[in-house]
N, C-alpha and C positions, 0 to 999 in steps of 0.2 A: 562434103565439108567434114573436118574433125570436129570430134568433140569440144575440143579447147576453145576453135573459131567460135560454136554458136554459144558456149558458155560468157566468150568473152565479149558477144555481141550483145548479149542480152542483160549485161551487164552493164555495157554502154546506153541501152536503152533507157536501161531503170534510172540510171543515174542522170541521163539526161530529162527525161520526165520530173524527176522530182526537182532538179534545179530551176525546168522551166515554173513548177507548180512555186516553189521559192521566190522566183524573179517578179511573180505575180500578185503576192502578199495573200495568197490563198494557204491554211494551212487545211490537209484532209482530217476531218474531225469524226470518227464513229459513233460519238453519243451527243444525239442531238439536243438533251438536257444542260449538257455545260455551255451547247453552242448557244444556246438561247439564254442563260447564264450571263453568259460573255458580252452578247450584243444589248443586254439590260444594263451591263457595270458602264458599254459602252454608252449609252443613250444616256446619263445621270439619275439623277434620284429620281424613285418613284413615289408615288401619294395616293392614300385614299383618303377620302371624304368619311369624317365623322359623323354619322346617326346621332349622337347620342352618349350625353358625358354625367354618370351620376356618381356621387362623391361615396364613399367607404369609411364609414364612422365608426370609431371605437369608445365604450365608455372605459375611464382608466379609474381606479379608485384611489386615493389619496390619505392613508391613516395617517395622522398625528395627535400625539398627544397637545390634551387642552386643560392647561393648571392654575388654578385661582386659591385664593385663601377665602375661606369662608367659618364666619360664625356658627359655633357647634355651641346648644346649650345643656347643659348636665343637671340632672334634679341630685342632689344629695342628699342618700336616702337619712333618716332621721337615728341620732343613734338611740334614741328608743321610742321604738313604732307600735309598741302597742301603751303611748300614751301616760306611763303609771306613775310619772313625777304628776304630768297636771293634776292627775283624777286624784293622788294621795294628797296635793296639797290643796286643792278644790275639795275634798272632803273633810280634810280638818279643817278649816276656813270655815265650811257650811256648818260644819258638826260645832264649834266655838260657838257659830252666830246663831244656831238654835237653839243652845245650853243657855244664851242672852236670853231669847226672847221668852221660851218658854220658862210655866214655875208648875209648882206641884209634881202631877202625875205627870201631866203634860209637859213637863221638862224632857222627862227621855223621848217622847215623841217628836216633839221637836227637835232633839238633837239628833236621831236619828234621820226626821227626813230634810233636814239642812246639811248632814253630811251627803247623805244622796245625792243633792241638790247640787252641792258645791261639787261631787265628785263628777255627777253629768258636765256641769260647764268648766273645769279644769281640764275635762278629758276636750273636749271640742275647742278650748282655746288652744292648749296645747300641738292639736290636728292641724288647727289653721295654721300656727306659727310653723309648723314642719312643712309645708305645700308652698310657702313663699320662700324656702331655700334653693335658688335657683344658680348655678355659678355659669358663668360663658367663656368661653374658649377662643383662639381663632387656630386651626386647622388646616392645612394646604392639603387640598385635595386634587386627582388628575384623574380626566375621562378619557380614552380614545375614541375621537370624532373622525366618520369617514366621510373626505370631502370627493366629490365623483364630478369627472368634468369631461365631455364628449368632443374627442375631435376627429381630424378628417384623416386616416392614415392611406388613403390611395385613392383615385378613380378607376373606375372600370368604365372601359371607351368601346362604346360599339362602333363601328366602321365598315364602310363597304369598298372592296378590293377587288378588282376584274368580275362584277358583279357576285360575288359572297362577299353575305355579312359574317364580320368574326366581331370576335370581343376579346379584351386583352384587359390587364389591370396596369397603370402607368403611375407612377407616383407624383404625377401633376395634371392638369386641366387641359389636355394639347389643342385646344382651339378648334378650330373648324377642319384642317386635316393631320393627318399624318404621315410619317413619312415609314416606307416600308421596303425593306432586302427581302430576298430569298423568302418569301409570306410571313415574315417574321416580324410586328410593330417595334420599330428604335423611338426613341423621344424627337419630338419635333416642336419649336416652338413656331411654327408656320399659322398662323391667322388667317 
């Protein structure tokens, strides 16, 4: 036989084989990983069973200003603080009313210590009258208050998948299972 015949027999063959393998609904597949792939997309969704659902809390902090009006009281200081109107006029007062009582020698004694006298209690009236000048104000004042409030930003879902546990974090409570592609958790609202 020529060349060309067994070329062109063996060509016949191939082409027949793969037709029949076509007619069959068999495709030859070399990687048995997509094959099993394939016959999983075939079969529908798959599930594992949830272990185990604990929630993932965050505290957040919350500044804002907090502004009230409030009563401020001011002492005004005295415009003369060391006293020497009372004490000058509390000592000629006393000094007058001792230059009365007393006569003789004992006139300048007397007037001497009735100025004294009147200049001690001018000086202490005077003091009191200064500590009861009080004025009040009202003021707006602002604090910043941090208000802190804890909430729930994820669960982390333990689960058991062709017997391994894995753990995933889903941004809701999936119930009692899950539903899962290629060992990868999707959301599932399955009870």
């Amino acid at each position: 036989m020529s060349k060309f015949v067994v070329k062109t027999l063996c060509a016949a063959v191939t082409a027949a084989a793969l037709a029949g393998l076509a007619g069959c609904g068999h495709q030859a597949s070399a990687d048995p990983a997509l094959e099993a792939q394939q016959q999983q997309q075939a079969a529908g969704p798959q599930y594992a069973q949830v272990v185990s659902v604990t929630p993932v809390r965050s505290t957040v902090n919350n500044p804002h200003q907090v502004c009230q009006d409030v009563v401020v009281n001011h002492t005004t200081p005295p415009s003369d603080q060391h006293n020497i109107a009372g004490t000058a006029i509390g000592a000629v007062a006393g000094g007058l009313l001792g230059h009365m009582v007393g006569h003789g020698k004992g006139n300048t004694l007397a007037t001497v210590a009735g100025a004294a006298a009147g200049g001690y209690a001018g000086n202490r009236i005077e003091n009191a009258h200064h500590q009861s000048q009080v004025t009040s104000s009202t003021e707006h004042e602002c604090k910043t208050v941090n208000d802190t409030s804890d909430r729930v930003v994820g669960y982390d879902v333990q689960y058991v998948y062709n017997g391994v546990t894995r753990t995933t974090r889903m941004d809701h409570d999936p119930g009692n299972r899950v539903q899962v592609q290629e060992g990868v958790t999707s959301v599932s609202d399955a009870r």
